[in-house]
N, CA, C and O atoms as a printed pandas DataFrame, in Angstrom:
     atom_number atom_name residue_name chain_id  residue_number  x_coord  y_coord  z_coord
0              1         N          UNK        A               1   99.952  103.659  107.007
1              2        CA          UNK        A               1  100.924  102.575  106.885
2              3         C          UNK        A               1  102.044  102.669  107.926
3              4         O          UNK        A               1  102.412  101.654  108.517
4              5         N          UNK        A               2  102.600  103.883  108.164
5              6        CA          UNK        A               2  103.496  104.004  109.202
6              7         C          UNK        A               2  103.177  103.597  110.276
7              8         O          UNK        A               2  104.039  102.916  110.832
8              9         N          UNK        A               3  101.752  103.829  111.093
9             10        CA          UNK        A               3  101.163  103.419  112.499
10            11         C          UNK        A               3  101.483  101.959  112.597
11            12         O          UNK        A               3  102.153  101.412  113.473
12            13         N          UNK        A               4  100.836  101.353  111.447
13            14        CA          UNK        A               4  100.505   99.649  111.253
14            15         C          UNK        A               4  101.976   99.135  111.229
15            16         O          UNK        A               4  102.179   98.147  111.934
16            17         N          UNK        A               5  103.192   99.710  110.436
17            18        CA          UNK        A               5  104.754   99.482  110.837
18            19         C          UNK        A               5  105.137   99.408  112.092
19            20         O          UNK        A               5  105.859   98.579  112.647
20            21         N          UNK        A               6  104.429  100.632  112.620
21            22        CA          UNK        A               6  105.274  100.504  113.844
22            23         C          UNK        A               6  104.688  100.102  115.151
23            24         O          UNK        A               6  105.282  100.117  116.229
24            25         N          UNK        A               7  103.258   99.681  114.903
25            26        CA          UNK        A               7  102.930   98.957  115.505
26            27         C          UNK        A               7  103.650   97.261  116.121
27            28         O          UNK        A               7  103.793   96.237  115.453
28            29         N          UNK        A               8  104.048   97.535  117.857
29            30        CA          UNK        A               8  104.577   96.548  118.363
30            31         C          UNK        A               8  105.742   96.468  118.304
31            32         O          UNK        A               8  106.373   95.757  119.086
32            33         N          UNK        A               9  106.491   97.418  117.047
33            34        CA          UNK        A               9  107.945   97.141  116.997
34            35         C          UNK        A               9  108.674   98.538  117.304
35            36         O          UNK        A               9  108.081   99.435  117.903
36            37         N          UNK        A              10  110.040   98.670  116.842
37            38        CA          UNK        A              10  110.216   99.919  117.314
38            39         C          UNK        A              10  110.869  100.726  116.115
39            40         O          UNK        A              10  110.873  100.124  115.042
40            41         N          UNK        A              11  111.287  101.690  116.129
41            42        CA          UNK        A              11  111.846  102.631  115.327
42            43         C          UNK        A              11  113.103  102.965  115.161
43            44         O          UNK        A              11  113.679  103.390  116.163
44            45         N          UNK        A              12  113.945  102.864  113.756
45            46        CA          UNK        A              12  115.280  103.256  113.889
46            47         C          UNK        A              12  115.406  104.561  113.032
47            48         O          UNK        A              12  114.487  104.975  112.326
48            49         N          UNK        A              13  116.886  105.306  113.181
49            50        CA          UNK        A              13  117.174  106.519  112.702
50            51         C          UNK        A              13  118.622  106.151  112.082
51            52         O          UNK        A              13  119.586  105.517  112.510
52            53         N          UNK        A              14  118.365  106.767  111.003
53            54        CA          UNK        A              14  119.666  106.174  109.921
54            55         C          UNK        A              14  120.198  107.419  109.657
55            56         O          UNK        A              14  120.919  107.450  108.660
56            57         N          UNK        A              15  120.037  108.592  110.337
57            58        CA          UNK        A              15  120.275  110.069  109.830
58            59         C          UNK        A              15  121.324  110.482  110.170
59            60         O          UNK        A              15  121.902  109.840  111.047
60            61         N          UNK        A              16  122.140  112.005  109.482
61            62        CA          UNK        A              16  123.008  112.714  109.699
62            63         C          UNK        A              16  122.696  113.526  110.658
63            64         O          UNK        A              16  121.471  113.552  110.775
64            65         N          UNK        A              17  123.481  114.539  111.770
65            66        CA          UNK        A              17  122.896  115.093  112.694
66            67         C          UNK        A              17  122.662  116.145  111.917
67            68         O          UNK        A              17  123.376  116.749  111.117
68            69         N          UNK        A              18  120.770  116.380  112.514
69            70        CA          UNK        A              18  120.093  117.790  111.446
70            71         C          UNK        A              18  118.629  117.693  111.986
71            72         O          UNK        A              18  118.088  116.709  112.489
72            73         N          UNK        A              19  118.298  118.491  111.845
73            74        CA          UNK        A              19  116.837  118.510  112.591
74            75         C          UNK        A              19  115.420  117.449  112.303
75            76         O          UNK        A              19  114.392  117.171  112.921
76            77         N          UNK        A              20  115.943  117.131  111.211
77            78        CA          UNK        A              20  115.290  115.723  111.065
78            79         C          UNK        A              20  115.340  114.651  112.057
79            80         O          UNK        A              20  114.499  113.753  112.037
80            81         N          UNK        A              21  116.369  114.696  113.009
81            82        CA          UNK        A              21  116.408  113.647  114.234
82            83         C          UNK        A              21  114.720  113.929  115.317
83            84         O          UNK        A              21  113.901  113.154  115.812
84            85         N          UNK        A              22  114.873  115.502  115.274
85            86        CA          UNK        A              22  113.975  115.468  115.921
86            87         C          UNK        A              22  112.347  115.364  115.420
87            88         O          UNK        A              22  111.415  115.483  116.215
88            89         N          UNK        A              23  112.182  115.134  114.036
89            90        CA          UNK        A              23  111.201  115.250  113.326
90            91         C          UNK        A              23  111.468  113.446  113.589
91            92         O          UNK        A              23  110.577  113.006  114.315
92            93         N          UNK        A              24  112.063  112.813  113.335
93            94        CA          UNK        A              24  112.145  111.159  113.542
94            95         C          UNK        A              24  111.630  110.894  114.717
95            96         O          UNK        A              24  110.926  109.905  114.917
96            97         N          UNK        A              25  111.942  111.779  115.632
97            98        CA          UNK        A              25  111.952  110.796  117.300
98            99         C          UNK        A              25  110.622  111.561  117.530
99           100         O          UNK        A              25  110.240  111.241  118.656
100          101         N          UNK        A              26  109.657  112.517  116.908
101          102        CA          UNK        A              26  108.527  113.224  117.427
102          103         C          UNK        A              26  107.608  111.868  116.709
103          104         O          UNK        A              26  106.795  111.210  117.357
104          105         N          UNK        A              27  107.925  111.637  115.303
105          106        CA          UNK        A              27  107.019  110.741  114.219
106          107         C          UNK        A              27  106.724  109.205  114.841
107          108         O          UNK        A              27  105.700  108.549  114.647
108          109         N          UNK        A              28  108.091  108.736  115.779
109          110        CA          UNK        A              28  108.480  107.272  116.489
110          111         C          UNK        A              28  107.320  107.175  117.370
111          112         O          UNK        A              28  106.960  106.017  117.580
112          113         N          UNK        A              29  106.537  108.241  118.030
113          114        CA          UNK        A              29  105.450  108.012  118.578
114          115         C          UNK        A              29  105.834  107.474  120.143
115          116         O          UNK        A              29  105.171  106.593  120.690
116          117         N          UNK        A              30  106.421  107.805  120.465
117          118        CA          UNK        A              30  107.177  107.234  122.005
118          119         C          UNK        A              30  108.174  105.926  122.053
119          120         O          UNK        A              30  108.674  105.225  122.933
120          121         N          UNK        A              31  108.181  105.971  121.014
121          122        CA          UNK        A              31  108.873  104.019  121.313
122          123         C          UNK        A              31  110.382  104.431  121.533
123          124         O          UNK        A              31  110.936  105.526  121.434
124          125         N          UNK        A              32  110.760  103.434  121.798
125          126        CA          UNK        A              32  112.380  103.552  122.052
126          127         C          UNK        A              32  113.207  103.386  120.187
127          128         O          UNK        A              32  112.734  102.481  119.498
128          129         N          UNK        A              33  114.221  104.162  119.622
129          130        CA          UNK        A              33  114.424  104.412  118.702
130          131         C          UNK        A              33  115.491  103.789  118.512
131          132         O          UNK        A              33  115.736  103.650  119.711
132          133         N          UNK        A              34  116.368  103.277  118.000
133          134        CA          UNK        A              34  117.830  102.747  117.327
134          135         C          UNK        A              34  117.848  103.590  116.632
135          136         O          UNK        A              34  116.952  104.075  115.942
136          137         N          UNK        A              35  119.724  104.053  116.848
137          138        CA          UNK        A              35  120.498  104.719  116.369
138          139         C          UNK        A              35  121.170  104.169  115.409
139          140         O          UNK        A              35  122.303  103.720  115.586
140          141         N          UNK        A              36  120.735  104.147  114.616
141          142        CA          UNK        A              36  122.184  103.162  113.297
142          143         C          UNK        A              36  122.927  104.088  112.926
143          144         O          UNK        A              36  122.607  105.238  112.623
144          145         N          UNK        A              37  124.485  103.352  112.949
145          146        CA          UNK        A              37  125.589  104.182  112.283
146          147         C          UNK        A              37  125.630  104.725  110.866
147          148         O          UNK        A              37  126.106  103.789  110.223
148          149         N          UNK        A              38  125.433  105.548  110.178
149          150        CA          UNK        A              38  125.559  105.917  108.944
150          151         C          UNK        A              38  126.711  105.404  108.256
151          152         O          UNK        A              38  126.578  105.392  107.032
152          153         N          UNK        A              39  127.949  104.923  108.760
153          154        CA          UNK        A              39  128.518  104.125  108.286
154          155         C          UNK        A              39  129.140  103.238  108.065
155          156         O          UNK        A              39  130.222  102.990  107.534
156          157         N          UNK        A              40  128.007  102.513  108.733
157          158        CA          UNK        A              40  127.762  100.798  108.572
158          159         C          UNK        A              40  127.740  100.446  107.507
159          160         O          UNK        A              40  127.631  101.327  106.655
160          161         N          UNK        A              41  127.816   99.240  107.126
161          162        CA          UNK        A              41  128.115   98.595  105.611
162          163         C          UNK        A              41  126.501   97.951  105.570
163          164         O          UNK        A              41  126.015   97.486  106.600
164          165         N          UNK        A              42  125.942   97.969  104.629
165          166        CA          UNK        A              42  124.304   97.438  104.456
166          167         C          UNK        A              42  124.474   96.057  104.873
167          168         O          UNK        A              42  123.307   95.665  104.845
168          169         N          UNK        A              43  125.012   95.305  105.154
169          170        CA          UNK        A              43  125.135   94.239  105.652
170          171         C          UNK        A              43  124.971   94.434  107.132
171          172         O          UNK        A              43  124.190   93.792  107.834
172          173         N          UNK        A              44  125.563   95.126  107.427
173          174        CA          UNK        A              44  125.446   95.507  109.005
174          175         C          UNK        A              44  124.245   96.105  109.676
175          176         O          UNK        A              44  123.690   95.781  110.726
176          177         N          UNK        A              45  123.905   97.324  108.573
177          178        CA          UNK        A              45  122.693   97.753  108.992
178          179         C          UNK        A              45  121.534   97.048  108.964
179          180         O          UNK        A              45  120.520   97.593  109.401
180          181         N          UNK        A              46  121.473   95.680  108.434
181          182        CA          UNK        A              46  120.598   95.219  107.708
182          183         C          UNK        A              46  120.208   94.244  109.186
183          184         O          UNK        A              46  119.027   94.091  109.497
184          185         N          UNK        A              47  121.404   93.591  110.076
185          186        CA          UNK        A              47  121.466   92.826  111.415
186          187         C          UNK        A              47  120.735   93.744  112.191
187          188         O          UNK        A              47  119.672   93.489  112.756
188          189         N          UNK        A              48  121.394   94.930  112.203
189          190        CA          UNK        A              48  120.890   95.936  113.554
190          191         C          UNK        A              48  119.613   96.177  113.409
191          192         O          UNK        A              48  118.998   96.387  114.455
192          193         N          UNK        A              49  118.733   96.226  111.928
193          194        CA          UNK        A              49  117.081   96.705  111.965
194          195         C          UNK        A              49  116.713   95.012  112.246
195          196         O          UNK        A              49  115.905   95.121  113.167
196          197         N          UNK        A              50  116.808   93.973  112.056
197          198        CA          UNK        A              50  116.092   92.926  112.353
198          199         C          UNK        A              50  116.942   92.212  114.046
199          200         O          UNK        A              50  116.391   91.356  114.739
200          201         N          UNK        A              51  117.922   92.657  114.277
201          202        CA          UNK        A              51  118.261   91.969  115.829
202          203         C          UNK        A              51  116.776   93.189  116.720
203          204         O          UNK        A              51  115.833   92.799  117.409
204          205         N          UNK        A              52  116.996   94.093  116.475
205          206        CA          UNK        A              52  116.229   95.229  117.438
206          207         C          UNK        A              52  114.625   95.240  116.777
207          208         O          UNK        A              52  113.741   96.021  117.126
208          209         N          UNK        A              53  114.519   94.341  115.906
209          210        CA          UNK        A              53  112.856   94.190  115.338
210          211         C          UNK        A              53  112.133   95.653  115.257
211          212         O          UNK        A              53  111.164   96.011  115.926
212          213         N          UNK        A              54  112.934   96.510  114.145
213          214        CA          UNK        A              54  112.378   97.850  113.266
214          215         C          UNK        A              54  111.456   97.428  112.737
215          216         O          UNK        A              54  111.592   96.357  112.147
216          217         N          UNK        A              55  109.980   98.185  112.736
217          218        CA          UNK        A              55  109.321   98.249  112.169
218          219         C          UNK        A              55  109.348   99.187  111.023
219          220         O          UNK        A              55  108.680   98.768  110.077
220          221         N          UNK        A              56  110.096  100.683  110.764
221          222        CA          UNK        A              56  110.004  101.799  110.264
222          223         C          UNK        A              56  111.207  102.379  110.857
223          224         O          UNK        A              56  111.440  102.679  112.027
224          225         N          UNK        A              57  112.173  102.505  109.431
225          226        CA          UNK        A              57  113.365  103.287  109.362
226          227         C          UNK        A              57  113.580  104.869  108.706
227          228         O          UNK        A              57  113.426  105.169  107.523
228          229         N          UNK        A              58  113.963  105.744  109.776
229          230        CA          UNK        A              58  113.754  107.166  109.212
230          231         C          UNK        A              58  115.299  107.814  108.761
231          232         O          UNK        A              58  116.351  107.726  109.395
232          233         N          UNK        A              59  115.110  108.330  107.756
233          234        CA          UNK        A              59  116.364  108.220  106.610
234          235         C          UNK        A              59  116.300  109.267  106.248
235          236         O          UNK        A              59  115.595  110.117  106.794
236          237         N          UNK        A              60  117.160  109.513  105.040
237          238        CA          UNK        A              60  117.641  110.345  103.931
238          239         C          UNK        A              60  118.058  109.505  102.498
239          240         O          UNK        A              60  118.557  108.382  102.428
240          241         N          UNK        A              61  117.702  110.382  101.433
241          242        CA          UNK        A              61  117.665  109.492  100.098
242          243         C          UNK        A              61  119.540  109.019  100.351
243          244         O          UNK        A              61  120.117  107.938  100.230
244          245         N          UNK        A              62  119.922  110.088  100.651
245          246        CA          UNK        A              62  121.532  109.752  100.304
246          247         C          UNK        A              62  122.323  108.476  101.315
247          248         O          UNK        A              62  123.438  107.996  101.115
248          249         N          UNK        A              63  121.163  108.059  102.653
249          250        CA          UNK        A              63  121.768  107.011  103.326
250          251         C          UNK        A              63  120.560  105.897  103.146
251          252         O          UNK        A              63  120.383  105.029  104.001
252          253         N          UNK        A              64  119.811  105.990  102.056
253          254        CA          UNK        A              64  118.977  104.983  102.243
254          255         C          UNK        A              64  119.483  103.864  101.223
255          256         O          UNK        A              64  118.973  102.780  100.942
256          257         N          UNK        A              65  120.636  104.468  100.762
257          258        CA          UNK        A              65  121.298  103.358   99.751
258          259         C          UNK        A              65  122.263  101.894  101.035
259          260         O          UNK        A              65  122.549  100.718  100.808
260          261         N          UNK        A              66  122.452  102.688  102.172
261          262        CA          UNK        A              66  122.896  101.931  103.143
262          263         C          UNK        A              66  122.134  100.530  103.567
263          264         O          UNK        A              66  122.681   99.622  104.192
264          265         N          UNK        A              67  120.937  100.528  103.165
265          266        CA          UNK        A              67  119.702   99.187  103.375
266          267         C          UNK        A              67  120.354   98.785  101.883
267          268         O          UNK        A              67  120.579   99.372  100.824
268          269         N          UNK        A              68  120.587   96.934  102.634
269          270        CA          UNK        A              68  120.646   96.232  101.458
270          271         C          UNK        A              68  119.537   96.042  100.211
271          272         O          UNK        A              68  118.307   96.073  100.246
272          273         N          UNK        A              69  120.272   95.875   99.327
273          274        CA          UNK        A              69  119.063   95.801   98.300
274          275         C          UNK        A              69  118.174   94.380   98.230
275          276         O          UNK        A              69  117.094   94.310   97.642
276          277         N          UNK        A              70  118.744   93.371   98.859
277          278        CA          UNK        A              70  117.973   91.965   99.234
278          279         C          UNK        A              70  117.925   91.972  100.483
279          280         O          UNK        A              70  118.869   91.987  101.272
280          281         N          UNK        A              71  116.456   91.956  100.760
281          282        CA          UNK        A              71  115.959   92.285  102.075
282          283         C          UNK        A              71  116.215   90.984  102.985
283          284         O          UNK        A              71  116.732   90.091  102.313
284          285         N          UNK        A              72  116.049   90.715  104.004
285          286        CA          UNK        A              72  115.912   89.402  104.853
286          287         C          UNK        A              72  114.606   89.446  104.642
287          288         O          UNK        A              72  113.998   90.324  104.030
288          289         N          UNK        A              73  114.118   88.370  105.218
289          290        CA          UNK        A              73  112.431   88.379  104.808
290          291         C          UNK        A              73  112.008   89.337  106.263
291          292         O          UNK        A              73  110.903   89.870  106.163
292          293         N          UNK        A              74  112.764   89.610  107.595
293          294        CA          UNK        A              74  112.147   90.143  108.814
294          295         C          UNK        A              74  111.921   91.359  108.448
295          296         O          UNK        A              74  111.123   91.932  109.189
296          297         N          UNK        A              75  112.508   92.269  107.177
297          298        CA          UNK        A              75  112.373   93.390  106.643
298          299         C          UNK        A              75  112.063   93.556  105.479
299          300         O          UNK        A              75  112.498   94.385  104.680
300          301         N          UNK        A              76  111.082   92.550  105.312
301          302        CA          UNK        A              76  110.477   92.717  103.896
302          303         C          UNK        A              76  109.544   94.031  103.527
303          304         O          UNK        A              76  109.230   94.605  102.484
304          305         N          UNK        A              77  109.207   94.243  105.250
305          306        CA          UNK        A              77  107.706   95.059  104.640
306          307         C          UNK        A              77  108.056   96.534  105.894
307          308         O          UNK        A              77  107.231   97.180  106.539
308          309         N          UNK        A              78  109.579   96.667  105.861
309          310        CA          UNK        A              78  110.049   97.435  106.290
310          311         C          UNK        A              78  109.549   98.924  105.821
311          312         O          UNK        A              78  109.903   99.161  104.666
312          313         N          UNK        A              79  108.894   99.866  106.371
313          314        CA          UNK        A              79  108.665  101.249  106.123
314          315         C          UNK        A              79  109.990  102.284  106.300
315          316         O          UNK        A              79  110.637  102.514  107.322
316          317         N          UNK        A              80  110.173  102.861  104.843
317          318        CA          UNK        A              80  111.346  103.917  105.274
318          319         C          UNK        A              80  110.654  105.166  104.740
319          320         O          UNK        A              80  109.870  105.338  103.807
320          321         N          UNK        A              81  111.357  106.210  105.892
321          322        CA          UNK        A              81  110.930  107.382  105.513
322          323         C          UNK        A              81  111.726  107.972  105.550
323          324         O          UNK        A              81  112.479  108.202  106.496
324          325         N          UNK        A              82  111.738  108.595  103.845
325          326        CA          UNK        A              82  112.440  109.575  104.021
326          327         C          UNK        A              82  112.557  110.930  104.146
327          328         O          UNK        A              82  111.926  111.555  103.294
328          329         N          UNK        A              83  113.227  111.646  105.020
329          330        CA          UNK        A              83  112.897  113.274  105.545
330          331         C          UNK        A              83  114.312  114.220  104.750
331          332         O          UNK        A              83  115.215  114.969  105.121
332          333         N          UNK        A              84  113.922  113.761  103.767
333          334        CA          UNK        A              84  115.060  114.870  102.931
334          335         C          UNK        A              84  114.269  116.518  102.946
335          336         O          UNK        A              84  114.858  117.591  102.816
336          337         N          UNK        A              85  112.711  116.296  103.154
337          338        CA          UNK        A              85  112.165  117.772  103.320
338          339         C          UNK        A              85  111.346  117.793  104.032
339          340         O          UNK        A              85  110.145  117.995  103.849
340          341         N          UNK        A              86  112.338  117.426  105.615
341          342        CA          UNK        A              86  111.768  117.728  106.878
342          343         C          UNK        A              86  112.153  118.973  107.046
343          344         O          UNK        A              86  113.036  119.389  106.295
344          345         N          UNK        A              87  111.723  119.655  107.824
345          346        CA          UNK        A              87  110.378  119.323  108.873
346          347         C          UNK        A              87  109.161  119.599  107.868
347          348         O          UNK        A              87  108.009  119.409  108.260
348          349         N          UNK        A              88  109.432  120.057  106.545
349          350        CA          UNK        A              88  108.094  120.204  105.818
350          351         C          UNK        A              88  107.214  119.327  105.283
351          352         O          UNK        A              88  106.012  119.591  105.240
352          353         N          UNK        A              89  107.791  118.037  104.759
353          354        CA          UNK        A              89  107.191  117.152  103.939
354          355         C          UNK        A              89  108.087  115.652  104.501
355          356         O          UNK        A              89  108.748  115.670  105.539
356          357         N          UNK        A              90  107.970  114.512  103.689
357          358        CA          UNK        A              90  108.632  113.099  104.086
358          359         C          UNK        A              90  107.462  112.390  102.960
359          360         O          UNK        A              90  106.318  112.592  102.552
360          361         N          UNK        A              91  108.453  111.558  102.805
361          362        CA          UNK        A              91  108.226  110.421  101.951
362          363         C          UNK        A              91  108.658  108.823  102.921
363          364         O          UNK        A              91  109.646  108.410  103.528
364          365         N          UNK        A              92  107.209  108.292  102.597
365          366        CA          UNK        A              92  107.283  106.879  102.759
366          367         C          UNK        A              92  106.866  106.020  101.918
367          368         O          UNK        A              92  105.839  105.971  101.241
368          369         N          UNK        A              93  108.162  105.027  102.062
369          370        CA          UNK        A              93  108.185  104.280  100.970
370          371         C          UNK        A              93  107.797  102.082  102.096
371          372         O          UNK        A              93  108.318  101.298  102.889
372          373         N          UNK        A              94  106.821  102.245  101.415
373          374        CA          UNK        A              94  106.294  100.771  102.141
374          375         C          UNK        A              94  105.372  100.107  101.294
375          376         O          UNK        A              94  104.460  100.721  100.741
376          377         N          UNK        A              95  105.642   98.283  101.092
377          378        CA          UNK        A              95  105.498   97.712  100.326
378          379         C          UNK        A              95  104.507   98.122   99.053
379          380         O          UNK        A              95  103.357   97.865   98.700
380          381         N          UNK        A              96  105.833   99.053   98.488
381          382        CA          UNK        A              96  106.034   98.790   96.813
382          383         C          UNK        A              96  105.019  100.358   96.709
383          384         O          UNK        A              96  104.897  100.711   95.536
384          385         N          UNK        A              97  104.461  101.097   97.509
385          386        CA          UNK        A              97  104.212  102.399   97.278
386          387         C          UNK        A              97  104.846  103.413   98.187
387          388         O          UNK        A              97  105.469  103.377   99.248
388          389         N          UNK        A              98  104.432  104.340   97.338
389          390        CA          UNK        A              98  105.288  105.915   97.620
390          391         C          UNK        A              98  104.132  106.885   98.330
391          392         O          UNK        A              98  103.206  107.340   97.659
392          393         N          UNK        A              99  104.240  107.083   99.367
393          394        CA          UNK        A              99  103.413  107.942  100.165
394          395         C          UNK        A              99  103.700  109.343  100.285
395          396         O          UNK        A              99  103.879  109.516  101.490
396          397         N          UNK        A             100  103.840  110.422   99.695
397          398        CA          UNK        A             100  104.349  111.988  100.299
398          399         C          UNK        A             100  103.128  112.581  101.507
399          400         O          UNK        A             100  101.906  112.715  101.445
400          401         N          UNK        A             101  104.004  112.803  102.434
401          402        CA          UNK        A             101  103.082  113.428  103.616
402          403         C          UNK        A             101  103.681  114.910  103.778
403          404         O          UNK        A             101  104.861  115.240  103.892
404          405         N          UNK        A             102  102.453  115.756  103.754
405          406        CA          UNK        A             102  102.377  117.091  104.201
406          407         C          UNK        A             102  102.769  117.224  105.792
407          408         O          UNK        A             102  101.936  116.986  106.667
408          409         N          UNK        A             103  104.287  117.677  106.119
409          410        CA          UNK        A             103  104.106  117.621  107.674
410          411         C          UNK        A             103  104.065  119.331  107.908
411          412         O          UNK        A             103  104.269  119.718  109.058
412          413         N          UNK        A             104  103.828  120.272  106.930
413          414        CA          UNK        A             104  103.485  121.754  107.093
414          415         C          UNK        A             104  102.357  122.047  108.161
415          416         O          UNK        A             104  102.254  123.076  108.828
416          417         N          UNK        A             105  101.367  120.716  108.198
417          418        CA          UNK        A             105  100.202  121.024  108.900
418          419         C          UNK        A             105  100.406  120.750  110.323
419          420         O          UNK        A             105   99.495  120.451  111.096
420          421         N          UNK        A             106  101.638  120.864  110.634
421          422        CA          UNK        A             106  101.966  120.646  111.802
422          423         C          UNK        A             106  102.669  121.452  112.764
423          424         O          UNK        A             106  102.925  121.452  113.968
424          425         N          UNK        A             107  102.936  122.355  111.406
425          426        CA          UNK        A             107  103.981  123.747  111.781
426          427         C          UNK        A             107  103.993  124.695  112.918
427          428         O          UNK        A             107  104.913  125.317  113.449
428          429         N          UNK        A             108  102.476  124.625  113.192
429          430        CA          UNK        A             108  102.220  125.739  114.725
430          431         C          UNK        A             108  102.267  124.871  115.291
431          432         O          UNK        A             108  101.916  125.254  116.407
432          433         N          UNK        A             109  102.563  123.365  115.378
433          434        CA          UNK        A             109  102.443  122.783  116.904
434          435         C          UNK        A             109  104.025  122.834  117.543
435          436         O          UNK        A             109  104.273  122.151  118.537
436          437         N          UNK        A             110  105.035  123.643  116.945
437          438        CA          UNK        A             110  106.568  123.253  117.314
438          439         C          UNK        A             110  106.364  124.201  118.960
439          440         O          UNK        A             110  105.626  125.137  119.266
440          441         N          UNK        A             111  107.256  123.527  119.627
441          442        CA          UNK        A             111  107.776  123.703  121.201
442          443         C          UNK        A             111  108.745  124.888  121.109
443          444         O          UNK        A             111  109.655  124.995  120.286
444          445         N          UNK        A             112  108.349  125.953  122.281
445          446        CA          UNK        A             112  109.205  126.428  121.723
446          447         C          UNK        A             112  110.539  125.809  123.208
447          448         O          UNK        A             112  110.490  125.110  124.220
448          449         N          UNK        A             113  111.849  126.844  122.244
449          450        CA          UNK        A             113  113.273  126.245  122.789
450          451         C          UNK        A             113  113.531  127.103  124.243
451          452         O          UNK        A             113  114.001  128.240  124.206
452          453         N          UNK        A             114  113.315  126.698  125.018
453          454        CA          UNK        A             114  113.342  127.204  126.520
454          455         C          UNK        A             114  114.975  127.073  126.797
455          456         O          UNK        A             114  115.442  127.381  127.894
């Protein structure tokens, strides 16, 4: 479901600075990413994912209250993920199911820090 999100469109990051940025911008798949302010008013954030045409917003439970609760229809079928247990696990949440992904199986592929 995430591929098919972000297919054509691009990717935003709704996060606190924490290593989840880089678990967001590895998951974005190359696209160019939006930075949303964490504290933007859901009204605001809600312009910035449909002016920049988000397909898939990467979050935290505690800023995902920041997405309005009445969607525009351009973000109806908006994918959010949330990485409250990145780099190990993430949850995506896209139309009306709950996905948990194992990202452990990914664990030997980290870079190392030169």
């Amino acid at each position: 479901p995430l591929v098919r999100a972000l297919a054509g469109r691009r990717a935003a990051l709704l996060l606190p600075t924490s290593p989840a940025f880089l678990v967001a911008l590895a998951a974005s798949d190359g696209r160019g990413a939006v930075l949303v302010n964490p504290l933007a008013a859901p009204a605001e954030v809600a312009r910035q994912l449909e002016d920049a045409d988000v397909g898939a917003l990467f979050t935290v439970g505690a800023l995902a209250a920041r997405l309005p609760a009445e969607r525009p229809p351009a973000l109806a079928r908006l994918a959010v993920v949330l990485l409250d247990g990145a780099p190990r696990a993430a949850r995506v949440l896209v139309d009306g199911r709950t996905l948990d992904v194992d990202l452990a199986t990914h664990a030997d592929d980290a870079l190392p820090l030169v």
